[in-house]
C-alpha positions, 0 to 999 in steps of 0.5 A, a space after each residue: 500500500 502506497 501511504 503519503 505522510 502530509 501535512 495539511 497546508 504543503 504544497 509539495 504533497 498536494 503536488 504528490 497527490 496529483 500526481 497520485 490521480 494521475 497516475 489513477 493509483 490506489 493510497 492512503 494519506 496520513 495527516 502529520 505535524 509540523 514538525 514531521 517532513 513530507 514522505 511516501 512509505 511504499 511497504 518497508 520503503 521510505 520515500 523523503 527527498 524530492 528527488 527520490 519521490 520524483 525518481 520514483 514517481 517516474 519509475 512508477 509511471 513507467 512500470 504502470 505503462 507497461 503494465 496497462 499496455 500489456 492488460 489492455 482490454 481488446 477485442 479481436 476477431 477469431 479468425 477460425 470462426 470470423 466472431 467478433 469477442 
């Protein structure tokens, strides 16, 4: 489960969650205090630095690509009895 830590006036988790809906994932956000930084934890995974969160999000675009290519629904027409799925 991907769960982003923000706090409630940030603009970079906003920013984050964006990119979340984009990207039409499934998380869990935990509202944190002040004193707490912005992060994304991804199982035993902690994401904190803007770069590690961007070169994750990219990662994670990519792999959803691939991924959503390959499980596409499609249709197609048997060519033995010429039906149309």
């Amino acid at each position: 489960m991907i769960t982003l830590y923000r706090k409630d006036n940030d603009a970079k988790a906003d920013q984050i969650e964006e990119r979340f809906k984009e990207l039409v994932l499934s998380y869990k956000v935990v509202e944190i205090n002040d004193a707490d930084e912005t992060h994304i934890r991804e199982g035993e995974k902690v994401l904190q630095s803007e770069e590690e969160i961007n070169e994750w999000l990219f990662e994670l675009q990519q792999e959803l690509k691939r991924q959503r290519s390959i499980t596409a629904d499609a249709c197609y027409i048997d060519p033995v009895t010429g039906e149309v799925c």
